[in-house]
N, C-alpha and C positions, 0 to 999 in steps of 0.2 A: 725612358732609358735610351740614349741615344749611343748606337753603337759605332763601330770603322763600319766599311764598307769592303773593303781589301779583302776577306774573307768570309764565308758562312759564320751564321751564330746558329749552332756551335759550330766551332769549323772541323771539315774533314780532316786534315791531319794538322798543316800548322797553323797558329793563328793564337797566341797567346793572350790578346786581349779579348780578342772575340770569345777565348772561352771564359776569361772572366766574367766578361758579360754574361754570357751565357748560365754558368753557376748562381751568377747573385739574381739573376732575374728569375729564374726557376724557384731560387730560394726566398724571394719577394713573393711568386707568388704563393707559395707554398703557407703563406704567415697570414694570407686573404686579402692582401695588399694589391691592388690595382693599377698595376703595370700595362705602358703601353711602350711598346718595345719599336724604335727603327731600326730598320736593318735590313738587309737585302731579301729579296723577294722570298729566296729558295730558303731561308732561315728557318728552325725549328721550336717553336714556346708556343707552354702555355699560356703565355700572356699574349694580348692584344697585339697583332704583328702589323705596323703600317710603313710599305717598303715604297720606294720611290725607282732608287735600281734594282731591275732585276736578280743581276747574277753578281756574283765578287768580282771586283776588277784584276784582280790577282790571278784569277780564274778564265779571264775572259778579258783576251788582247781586244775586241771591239769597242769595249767601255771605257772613256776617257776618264783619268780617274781625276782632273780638277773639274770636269763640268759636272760628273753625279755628286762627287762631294758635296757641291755646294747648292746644289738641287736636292741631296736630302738633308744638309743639314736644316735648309730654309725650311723645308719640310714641318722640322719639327716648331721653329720659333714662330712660322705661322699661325700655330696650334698652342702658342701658349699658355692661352688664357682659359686653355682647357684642363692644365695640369695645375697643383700644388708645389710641384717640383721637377726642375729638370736634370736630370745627372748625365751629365757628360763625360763620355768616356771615348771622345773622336779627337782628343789633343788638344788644339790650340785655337783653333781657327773657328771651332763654334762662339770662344770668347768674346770676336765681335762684337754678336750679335746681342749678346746679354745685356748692356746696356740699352738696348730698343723696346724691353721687357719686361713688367715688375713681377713677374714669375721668377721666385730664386733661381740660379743656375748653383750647381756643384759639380766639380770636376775634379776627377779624377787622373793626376798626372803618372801617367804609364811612364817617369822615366824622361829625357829634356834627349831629343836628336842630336840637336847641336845646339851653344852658346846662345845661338842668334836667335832663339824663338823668347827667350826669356823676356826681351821686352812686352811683347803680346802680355806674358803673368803680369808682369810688373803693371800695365797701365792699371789690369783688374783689379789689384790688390782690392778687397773690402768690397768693390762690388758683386764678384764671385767668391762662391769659396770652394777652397783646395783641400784636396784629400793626398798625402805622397804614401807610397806603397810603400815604403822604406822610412828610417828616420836618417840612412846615409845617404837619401835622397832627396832631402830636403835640403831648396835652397832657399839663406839667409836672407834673400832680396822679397822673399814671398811670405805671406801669412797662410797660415793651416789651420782647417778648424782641425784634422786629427790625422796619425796614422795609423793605415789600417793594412795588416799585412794579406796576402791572398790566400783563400782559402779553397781547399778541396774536398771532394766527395771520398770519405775513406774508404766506402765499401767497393768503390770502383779500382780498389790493389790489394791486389794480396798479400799474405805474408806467405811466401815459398817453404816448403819443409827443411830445404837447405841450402846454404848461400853458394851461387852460382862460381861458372871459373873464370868469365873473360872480363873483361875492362869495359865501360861503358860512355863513348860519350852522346849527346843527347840535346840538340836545339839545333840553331841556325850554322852553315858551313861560311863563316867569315874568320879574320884573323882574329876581331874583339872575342870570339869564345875559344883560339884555343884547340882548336883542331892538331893544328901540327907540334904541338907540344903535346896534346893526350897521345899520336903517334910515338913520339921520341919517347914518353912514361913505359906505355905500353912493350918498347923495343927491349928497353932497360931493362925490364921488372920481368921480361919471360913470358909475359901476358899475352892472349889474343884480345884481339880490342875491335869492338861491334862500334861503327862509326851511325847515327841515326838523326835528320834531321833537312829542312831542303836547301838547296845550295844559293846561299844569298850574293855570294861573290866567287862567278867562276872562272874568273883567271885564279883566285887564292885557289880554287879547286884542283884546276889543273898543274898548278905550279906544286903546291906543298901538300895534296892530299891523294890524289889520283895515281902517283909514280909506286906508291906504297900497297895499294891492292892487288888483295890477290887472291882473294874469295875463302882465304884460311886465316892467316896472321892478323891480318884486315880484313875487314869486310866492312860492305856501305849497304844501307839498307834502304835510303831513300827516305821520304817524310812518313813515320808511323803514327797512323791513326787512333782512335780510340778501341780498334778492334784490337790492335794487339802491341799497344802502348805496357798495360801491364805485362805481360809477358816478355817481355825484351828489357823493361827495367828490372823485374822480378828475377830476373836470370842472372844478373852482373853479380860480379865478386865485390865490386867500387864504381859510382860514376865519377868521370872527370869533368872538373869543372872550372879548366888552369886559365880561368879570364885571363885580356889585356885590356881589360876599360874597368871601368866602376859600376857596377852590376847594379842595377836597381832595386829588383827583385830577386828573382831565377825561378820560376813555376818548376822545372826540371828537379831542381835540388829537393822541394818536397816531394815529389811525383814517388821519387826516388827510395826518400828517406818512408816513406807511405808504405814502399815493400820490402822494410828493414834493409837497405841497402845505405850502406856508407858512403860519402861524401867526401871526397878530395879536392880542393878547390884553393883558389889563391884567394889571400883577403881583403878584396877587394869590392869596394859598394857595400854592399849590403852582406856579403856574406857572413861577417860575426854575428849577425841578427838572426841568420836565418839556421848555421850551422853550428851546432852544440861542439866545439872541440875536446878532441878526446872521446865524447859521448855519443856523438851521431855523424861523426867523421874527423877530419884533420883539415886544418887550416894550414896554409902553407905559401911558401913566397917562390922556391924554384922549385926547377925538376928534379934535384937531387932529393930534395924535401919529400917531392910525392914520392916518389922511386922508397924512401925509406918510410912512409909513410904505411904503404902499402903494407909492407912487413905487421902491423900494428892492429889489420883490418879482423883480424880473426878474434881479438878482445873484444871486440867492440858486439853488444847483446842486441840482435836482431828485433827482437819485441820492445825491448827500449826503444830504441829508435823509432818505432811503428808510432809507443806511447808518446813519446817527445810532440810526434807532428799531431796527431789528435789533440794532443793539448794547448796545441799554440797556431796550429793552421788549417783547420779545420771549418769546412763551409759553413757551419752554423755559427762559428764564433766571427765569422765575417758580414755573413747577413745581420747578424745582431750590432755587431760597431756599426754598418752602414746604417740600420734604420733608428738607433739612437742620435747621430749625425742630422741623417734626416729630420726627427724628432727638432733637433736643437735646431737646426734652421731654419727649419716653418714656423718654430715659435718667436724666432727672434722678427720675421717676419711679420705675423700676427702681433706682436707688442708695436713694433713699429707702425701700424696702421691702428 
């Protein structure tokens, strides 16, 4: 399992893939499957940990982050011929290497940064294979052996006795999620609105986010960790989730929907897939939208919601797609030789 490096697995507060990682590797081993996990030194698993850098580069301005990249991904393709299978979950750039290999590679596309990496997919086409997290994620230029959405630990949320009073938003402080439109919802709607998450872009911070606090109406709470992730999403009335990009996944939305808490979001990316409208929130295109949407949230059955994500995004229903996947590609591997 070849993880980023940007963050601990699991990571202290943000680090979305690293916790995926972290989830399905736990939940590999947990099936008696023999995982060896790369990943940064200070990393956490049961499984076989073999780290190259020390600490997250994220974490630690001393680590260059193209020189450790590329000193642990070698890491792993040096070791090839140790594995049955390599699942890649560090982007694009392990792609390389896979053609130097006859160890399958599978990877897992967290999502496309920009336009310009697609040729890297494209040259693999058929000699790797793709996992998209989404099926609005999936591009036309690439072959998929399957999508598989992300799943979570239910017992790590609760369901609260009753649904909280402030507004919630809940990931990265950039304009692609929407920060200053969850403010302008929140203005609208009478709401206090709990801002949570680390600041990826801080000029948007200072410009369109910062002018607004004020430790009551607003409030910012910095990146929350797994200690009191629950508790902060268990508390919201609604999280907001008023994208400006094409969402690939959003971990947040089930995190969310996990502690009966409804879902306000524009539908964009992935969100028809992941949000039940009407049912486990409102889909929506402007602010006027969420603003009345809001009005709506008290319909909406707190243990439904809970049941929705158990049934459709739940850790074990993610380790089970991953290791049928697996299944299917070490056999086509095995026929081929």
């Amino acid at each position: 399992m070849l993880a980023p490096i940007s963050w601990r697995v699991p990571p202290r507060h943000y680090g979305p893939w690293e916790r995926v990682v972290s989830l399905l590797t736990e939940g590999l081993v947990e099936r008696g499957i023999d995982v060896t996990l790369f990943a940064t030194g200070d990393s956490v698993t049961r499984a076989r940990l073999v780290s190259v850098c020390p600490r997250p580069y994220s974490e630690d301005q001393s680590i260059d982050p193209k020189v450790w990249e590329c000193l642990h991904i070698s890491a792993v393709f040096e070791r090839a011929v140790e594995f049955d299978l390599i699942h890649n979950q560090f982007d694009f750039l392990p792609l390389s290497y896979c053609g130097l290999v006859n160890t399958p590679v599978l990877t897992t596309i967290h999502g496309f940064s920009s336009e310009r990496i697609v040729p890297v997919y494209e040259k693999y086409n058929g000699r790797a294979h793709y996992v998209a997290i989404s099926d609005a994620d999936r591009d036309p230029r690439l072959h998929y052996v399957a999508t598989i959405y992300h799943g979570i630990p239910l017992e790590e949320f609760r369901l609260p006795r009753k649904r909280g009073d402030y507004l919630l938003f809940f990931g990265r402080i950039h304009h692609e999620k929407g920060v200053a439109e969850a403010i302008e919802v929140a203005r609208r709607a009478g709401r206090p609105l709990v801002i949570a998450g680390i600041i990826q872009d801080h000029d948007y911070f200072d410009r369109e986010v910062a002018p607004h606090l004020d430790n009551d109406r607003v409030r910012y709470l910095g990146s929350v960790g797994p200690e009191s992730r629950d508790s902060v999403l268990g508390g919201a009335f609604a999280l907001l989730h008023l994208i400006n990009f094409a969402e690939p996944f959003g971990l947040s939305m089930i995190e969310a929907m996990a502690c009966g808490v409804p879902v306000i979001a524009r539908g964009r990316g992935s969100v028809p897939e992941v949000v039940k409208h009407g049912e486990t929130g409102f889909i929506v295109d402007t602010i006027d939208e969420a603003v009345s949407a809001l009005g709506l949230v008290e319909q909406l059955n707190a243990e439904a919601i809970r049941r929705y994500v158990a049934q459709n995004f739940s850790r074990e229903h993610m380790v089970d797609e991953y290791i049928r996947v697996y299944k299917e590609v070490t056999a086509h591997v095995i026929s081929d030789e």
